[in-house]
Structures are given as structure tokens and as C-alpha cells.
C-alpha positions as CSV (number, residue, x, y, z in Angstrom):
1,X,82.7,202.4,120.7
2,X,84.6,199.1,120.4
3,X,85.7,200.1,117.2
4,X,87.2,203.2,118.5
5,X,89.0,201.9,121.3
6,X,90.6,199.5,118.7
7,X,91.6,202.1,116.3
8,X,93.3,203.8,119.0
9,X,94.9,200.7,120.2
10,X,96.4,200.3,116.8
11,X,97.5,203.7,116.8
12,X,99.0,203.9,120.1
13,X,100.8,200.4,120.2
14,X,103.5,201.4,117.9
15,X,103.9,205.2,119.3
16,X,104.4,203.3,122.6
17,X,106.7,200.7,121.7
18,X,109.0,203.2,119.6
19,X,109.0,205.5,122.4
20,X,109.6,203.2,125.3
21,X,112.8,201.7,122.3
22,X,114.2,205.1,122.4
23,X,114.1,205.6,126.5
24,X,118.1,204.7,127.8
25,X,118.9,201.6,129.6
26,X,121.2,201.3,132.5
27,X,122.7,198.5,133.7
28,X,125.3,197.7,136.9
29,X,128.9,197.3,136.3
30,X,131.5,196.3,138.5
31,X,135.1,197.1,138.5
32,X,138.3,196.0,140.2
33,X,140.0,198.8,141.7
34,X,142.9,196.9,143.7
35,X,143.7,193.8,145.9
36,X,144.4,195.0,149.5
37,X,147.0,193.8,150.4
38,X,148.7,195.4,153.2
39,X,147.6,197.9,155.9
40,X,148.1,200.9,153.7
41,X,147.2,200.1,149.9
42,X,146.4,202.5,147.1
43,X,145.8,202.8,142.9
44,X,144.7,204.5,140.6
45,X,141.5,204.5,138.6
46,X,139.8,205.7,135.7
47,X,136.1,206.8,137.0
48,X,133.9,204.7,133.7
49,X,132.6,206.7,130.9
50,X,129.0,207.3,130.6
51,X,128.6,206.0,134.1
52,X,127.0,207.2,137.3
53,X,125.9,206.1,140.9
54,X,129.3,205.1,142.0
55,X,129.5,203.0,145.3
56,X,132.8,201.3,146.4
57,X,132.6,197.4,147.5
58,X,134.8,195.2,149.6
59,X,135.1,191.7,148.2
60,X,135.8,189.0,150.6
61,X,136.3,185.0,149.3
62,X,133.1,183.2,150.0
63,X,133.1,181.0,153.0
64,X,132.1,177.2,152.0
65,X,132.4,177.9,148.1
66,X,128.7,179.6,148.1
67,X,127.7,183.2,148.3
68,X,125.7,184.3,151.0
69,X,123.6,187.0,151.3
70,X,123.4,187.3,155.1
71,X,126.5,186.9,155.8
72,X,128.0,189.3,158.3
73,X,130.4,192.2,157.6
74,X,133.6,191.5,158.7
75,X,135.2,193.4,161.9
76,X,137.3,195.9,159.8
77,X,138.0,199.4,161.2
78,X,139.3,201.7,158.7
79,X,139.0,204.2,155.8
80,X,138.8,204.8,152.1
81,X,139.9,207.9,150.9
82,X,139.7,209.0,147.4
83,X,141.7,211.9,146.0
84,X,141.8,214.2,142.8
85,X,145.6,214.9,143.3
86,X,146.2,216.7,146.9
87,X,142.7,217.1,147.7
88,X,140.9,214.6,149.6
89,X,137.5,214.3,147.9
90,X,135.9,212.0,149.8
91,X,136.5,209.9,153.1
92,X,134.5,206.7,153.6
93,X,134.2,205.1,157.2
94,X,135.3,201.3,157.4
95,X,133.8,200.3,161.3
96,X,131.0,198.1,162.1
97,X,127.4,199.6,161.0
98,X,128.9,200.8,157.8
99,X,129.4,197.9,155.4
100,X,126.2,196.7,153.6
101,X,126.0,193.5,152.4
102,X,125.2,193.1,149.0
103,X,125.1,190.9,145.9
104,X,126.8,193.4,143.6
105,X,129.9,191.2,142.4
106,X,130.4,189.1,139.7
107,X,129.3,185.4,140.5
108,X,132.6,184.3,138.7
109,X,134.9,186.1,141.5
110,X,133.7,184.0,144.0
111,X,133.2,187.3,146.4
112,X,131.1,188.4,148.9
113,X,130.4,192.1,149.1
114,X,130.2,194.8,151.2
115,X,129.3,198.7,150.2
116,X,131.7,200.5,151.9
117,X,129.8,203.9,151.7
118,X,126.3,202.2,152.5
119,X,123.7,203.9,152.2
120,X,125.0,206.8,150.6
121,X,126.2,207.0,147.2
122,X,129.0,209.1,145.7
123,X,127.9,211.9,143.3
124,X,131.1,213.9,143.0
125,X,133.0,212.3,140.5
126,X,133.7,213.1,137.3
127,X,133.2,209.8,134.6
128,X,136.5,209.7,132.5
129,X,138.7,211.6,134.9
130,X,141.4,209.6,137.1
131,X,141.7,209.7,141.1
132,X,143.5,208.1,143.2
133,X,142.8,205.4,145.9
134,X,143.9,204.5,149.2
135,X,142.9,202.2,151.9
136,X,143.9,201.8,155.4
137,X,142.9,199.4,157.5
138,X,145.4,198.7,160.3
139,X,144.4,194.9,161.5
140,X,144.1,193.3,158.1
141,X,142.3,189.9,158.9
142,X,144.0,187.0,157.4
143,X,141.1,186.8,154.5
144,X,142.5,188.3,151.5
145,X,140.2,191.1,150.7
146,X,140.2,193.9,147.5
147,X,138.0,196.8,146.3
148,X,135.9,197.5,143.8
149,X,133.9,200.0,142.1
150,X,130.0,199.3,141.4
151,X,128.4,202.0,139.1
152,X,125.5,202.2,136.8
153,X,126.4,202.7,133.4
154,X,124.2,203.1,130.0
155,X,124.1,200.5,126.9
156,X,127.1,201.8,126.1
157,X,130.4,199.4,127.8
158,X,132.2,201.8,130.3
159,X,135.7,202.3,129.6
């Protein structure tokens, strides 16, 4: 019987291993969509190839040089809309309650995060197609803040 389960063990190892070679890898990406820099700020951006999962992320300067974690959202009221020409597409809340912390920005920005559209994500996008972007938030506080797009994305580098 030990002999069996050895010959199978032999067998199956490499079946495994090729198999779980061939199943696709995703990894998070991050992308700079614009700086916001006055009460009413917009761009536009190309929605990554081969991506999916798309969340938008306020980055705000860390406080004492350090990320942190817990920090709180800032008191922002506002919105994010995102258009495919005339048509509004989708319109994300900026109030208190809405932004998620998170750890989703590159370490080498120097940002804190916050999702935007916690805890939903947004599903009707099209990777590859352009939209525009515009964000109002009336009472800008004096911490500079931009947005950014976090998506998962295959092997492949998004474009």
C-alpha cells in the first residue's frame, strides 16, 4: 500500500505543479489619476488593460513622515463622478462613513489612503476605454490631496 501511495505521489506532483503554473496570477496596481487641486478638479484616464476590480483612493501626505493604518478619514464632503462622455456613469459619495482606510498606495508616495467607494467596488468599466474624472469637494482642507485608481490586474503590466 505504501508503495502505491508513492507511485501516485510521483504521478500527481508534477500534474499539480504544472497545473497550479498555468492558473493566472493577479496582482494590485495603483494608478495616479490627478492631483486635486482646487474645489472642482477633473482628467482623463485610460481604465488599464487586462485589469479588473477598480476602486478609487484619496491620497493624503502622511502625518509624522510614517504611514498609518488607523488613521482617521479626513472631514471631506464631496463627490466623484466618473463619465463616459455626457453620461454620468457612476457617482461616489465623499462624507464621513464613506472613506476606508487602506494601505493600497505605493510606500514611495508617502500617502495615506482612503477608498472612496468603500465597500463597494466598481464593475462597469470597460479596461482600455477612456472616461473622464471630476471631483468636487467644496472646503478643500489645506492638506494637498489627489486621486487614484487601485485595480487588480494579471501578470501582464496594465497599460
Amino acid at each position: 500500500m505504501d508503495k502505491m501511495k508513492q507511485m501516485i505521489s510521483i504521478i500527481c506532483l508534477p500534474v499539480l505543479l504544472t497545473g497550479c503554473a498555468l492558473l493566472p496570477l493577479e496582482y494590485p496596481y495603483q494608478r495616479h489619476i490627478l492631483n486635486i487641486s482646487n474645489t472642482n478638479s477633473q482628467a482623463q484616464f485610460v481604465c488599464p488593460k487586462h485589469s479588473h476590480l477598480f476602486r478609487f483612493v484619496l491620497g493624503i501626505p502622511y502625518e509624522n513622515g510614517k504611514p498609518n493604518y488607523v488613521r482617521q478619514a479626513p472631514q471631506l464632503s464631496g463627490i466623484v463622478q466618473v463619465y463616459n462622455g455626457t453620461n454620468i456613469m457612476q457617482t461616489l459619495p465623499i462624507r464621513e462613513g464613506t472613506l476606508g482606510t487602506c494601505n493600497w498606495l505605493p510606500q514611495e508616495e508617502h500617502l495615506d489612503g482612503f477608498a472612496v467607494d468603500w465597500p463597494t467596488t466598481i464593475t462597469n468599466m470597460l479596461p482600455g476605454k477612456t472616461y473622464d474624472i471630476r471631483v468636487n469637494i467644496p472646503e478643500l482642507p489645506k492638506t494637498p490631496l489627489s486621486l487614484w485608481m487601485e485595480f487588480l490586474s494579471d501578470g501582464l503590466q496594465p497599460h
